[in-house]
N, CA and C atoms as an extended XYZ file, in Angstrom:
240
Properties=species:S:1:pos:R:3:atomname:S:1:resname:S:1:resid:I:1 pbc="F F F"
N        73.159       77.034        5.899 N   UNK     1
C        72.141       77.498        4.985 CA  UNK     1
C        72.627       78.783        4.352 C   UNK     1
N        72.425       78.636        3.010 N   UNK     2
C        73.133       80.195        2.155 CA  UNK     2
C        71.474       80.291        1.943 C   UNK     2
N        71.773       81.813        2.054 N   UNK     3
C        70.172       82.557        1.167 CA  UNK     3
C        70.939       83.915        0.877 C   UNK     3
N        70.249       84.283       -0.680 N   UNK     4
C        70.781       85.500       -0.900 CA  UNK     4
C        69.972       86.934       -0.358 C   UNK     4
N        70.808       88.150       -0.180 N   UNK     5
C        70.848       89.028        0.917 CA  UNK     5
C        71.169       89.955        0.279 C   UNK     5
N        70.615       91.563        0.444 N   UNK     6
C        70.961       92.644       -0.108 CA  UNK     6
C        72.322       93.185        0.553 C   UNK     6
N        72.479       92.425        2.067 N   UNK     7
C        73.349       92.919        2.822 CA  UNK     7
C        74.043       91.591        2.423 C   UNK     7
N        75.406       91.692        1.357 N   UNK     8
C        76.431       90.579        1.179 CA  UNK     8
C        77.256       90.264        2.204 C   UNK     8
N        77.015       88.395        2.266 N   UNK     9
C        77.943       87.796        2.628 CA  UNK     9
C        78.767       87.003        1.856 C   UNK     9
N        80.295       87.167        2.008 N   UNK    10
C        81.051       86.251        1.115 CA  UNK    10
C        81.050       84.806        1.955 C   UNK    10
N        80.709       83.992        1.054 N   UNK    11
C        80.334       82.327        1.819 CA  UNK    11
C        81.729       81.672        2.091 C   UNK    11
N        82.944       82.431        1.239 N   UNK    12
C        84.204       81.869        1.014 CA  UNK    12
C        85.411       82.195        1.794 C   UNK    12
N        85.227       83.229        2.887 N   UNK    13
C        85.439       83.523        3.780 CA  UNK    13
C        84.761       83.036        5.116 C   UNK    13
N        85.711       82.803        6.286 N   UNK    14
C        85.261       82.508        7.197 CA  UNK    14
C        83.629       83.646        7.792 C   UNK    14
N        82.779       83.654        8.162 N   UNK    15
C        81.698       84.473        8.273 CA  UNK    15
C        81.613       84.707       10.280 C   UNK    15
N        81.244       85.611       10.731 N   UNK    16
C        80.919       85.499       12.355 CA  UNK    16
C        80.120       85.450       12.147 C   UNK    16
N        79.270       84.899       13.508 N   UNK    17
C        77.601       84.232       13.549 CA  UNK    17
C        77.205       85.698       13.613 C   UNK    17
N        77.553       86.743       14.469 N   UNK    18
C        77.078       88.018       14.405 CA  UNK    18
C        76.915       89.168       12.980 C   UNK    18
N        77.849       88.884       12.005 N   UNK    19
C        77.136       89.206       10.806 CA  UNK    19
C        76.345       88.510       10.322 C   UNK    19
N        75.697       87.174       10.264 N   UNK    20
C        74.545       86.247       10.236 CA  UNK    20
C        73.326       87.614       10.889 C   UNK    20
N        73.602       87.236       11.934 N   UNK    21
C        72.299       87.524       12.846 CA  UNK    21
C        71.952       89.217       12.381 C   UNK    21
N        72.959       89.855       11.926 N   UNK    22
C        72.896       91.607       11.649 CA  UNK    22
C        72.095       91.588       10.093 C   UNK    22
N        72.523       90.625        9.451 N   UNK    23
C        72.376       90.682        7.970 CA  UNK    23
C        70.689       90.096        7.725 C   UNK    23
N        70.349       88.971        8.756 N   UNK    24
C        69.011       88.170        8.932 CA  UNK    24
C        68.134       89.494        9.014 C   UNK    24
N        68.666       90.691       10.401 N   UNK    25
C        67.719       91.281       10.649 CA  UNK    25
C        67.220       92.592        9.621 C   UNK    25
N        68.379       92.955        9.026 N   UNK    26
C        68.213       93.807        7.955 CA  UNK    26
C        67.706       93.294        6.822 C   UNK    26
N        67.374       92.512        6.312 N   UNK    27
C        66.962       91.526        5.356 CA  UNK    27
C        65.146       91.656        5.743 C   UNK    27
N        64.879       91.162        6.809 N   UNK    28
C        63.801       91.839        7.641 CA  UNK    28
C        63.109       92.893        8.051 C   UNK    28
N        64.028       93.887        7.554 N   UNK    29
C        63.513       95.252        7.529 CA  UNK    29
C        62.963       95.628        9.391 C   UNK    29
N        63.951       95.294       10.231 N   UNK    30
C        63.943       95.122       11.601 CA  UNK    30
C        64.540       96.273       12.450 C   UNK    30
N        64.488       97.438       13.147 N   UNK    31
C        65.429       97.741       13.948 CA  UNK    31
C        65.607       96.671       14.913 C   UNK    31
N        66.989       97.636       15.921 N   UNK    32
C        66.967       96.597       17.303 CA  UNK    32
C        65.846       96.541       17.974 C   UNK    32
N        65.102       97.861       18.196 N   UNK    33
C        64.207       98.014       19.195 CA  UNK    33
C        63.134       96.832       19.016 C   UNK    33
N        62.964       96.704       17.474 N   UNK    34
C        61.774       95.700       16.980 CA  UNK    34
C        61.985       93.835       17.317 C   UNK    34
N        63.817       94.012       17.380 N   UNK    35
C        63.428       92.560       17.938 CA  UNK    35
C        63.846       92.429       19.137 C   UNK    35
N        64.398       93.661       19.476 N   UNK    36
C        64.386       93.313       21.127 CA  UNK    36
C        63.023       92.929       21.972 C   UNK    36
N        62.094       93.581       21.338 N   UNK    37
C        60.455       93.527       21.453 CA  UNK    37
C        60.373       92.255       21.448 C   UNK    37
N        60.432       91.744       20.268 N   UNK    38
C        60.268       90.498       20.017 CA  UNK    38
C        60.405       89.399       21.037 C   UNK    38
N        61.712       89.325       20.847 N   UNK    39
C        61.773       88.027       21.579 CA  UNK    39
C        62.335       88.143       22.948 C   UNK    39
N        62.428       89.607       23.755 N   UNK    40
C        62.552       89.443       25.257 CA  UNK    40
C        64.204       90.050       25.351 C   UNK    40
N        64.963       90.014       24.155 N   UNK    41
C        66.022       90.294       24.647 CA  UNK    41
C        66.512       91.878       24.479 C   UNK    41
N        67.107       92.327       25.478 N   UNK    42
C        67.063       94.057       25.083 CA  UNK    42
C        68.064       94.315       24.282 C   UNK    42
N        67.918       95.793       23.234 N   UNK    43
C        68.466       95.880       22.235 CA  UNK    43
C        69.481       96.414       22.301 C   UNK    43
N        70.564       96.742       23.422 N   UNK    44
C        71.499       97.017       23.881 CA  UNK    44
C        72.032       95.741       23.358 C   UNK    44
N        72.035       94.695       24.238 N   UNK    45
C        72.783       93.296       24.113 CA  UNK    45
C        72.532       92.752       22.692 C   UNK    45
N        71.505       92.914       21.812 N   UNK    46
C        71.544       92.820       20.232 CA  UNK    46
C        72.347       92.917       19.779 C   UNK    46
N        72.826       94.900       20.249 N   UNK    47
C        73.918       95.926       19.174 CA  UNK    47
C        75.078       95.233       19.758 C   UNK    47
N        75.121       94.880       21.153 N   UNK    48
C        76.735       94.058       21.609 CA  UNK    48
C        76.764       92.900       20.848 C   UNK    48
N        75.954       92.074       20.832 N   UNK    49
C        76.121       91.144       19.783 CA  UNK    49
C        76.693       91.392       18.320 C   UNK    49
N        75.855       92.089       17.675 N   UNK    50
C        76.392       92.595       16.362 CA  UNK    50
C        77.730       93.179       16.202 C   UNK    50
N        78.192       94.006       17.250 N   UNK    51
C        79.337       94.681       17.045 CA  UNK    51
C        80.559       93.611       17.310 C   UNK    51
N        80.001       92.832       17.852 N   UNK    52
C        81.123       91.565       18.313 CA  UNK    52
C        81.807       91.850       19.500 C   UNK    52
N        80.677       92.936       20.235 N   UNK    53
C        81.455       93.485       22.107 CA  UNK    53
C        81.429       92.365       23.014 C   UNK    53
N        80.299       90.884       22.631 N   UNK    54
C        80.644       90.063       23.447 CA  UNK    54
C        81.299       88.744       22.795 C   UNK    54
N        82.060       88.648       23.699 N   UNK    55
C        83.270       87.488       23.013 CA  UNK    55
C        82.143       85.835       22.841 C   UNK    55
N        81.750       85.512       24.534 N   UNK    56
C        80.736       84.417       24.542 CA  UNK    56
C        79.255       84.438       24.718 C   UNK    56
N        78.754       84.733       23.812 N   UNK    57
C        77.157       85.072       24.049 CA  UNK    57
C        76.222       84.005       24.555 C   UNK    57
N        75.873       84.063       25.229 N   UNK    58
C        74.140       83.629       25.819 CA  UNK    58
C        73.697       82.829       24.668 C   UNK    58
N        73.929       81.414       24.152 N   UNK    59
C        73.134       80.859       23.240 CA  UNK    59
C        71.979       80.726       23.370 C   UNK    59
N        70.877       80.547       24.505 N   UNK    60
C        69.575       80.902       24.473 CA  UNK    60
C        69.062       82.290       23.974 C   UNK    60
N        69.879       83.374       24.082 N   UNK    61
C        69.607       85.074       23.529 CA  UNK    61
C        69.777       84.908       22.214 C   UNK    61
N        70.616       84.193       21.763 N   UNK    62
C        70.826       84.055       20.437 CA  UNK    62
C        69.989       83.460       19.892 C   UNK    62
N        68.994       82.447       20.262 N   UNK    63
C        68.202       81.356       19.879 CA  UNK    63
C        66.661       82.328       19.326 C   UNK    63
N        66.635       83.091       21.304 N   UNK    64
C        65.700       84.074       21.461 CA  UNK    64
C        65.263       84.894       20.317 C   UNK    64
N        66.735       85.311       20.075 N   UNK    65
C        66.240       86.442       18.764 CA  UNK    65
C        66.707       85.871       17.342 C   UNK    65
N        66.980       84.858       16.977 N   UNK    66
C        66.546       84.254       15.761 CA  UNK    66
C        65.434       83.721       15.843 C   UNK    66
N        64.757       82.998       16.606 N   UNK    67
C        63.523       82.237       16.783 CA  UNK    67
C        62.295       83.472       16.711 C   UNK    67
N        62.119       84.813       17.046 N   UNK    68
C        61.751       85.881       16.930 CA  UNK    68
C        61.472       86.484       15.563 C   UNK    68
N        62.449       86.297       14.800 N   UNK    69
C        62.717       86.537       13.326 CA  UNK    69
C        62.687       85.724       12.580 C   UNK    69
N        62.057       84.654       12.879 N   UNK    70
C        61.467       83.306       11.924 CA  UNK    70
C        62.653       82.013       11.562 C   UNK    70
N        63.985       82.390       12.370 N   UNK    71
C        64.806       81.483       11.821 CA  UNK    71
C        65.470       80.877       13.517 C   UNK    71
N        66.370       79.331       13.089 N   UNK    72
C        66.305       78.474       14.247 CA  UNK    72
C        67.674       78.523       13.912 C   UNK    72
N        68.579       77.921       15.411 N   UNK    73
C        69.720       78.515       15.445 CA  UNK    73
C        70.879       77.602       13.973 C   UNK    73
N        70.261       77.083       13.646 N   UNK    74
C        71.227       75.947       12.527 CA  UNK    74
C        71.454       77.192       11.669 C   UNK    74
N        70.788       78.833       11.307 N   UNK    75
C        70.974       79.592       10.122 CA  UNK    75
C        72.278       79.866       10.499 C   UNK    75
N        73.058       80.056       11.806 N   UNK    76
C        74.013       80.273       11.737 CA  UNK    76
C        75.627       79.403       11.437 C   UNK    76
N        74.666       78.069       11.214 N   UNK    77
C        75.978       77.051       10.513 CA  UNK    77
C        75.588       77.184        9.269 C   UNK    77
N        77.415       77.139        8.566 N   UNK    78
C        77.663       77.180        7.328 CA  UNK    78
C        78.574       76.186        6.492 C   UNK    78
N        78.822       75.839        5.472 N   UNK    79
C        79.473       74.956        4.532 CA  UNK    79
C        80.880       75.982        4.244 C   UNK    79
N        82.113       75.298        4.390 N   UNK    80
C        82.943       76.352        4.030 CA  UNK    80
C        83.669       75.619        2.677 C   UNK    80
């Protein structure tokens, strides 16, 4: 799924799911703290997510906090 974003992604480049999930939440007008709230997961492991500190993430945490922010985990597949 492409949607356009104040925070650019180039679609033509390979993308990490973690700029997905950074760009969703800023788009949202979200800190961490707000969706760590959300959906249970703490906002420590968010910012590790985003920064790309964890190599294999928790696909339920990931689910957690897109499903939190109105989107299901398919936003992070893309058409290359």
């Amino acid at each position: 799924m492409k949607w356009k974003t104040k925070y650019p992604i180039d679609w033509d480049l390979p993308v990490h799911w973690a700029e997905i999930l950074f760009a969703i939440r800023k788009e949202n007008n979200l800190a961490r703290k707000d969706v760590a709230r959300m959906s249970g997961v703490s906002s420590s492991t968010i910012e590790n997510y985003e920064k790309k500190k964890i190599k294999e993430p928790s696909i339920y945490k990931v689910e957690q906090i897109l499903n939190a922010m109105g989107y299901e985990l398919d936003a992070l597949r893309f058409d290359k």
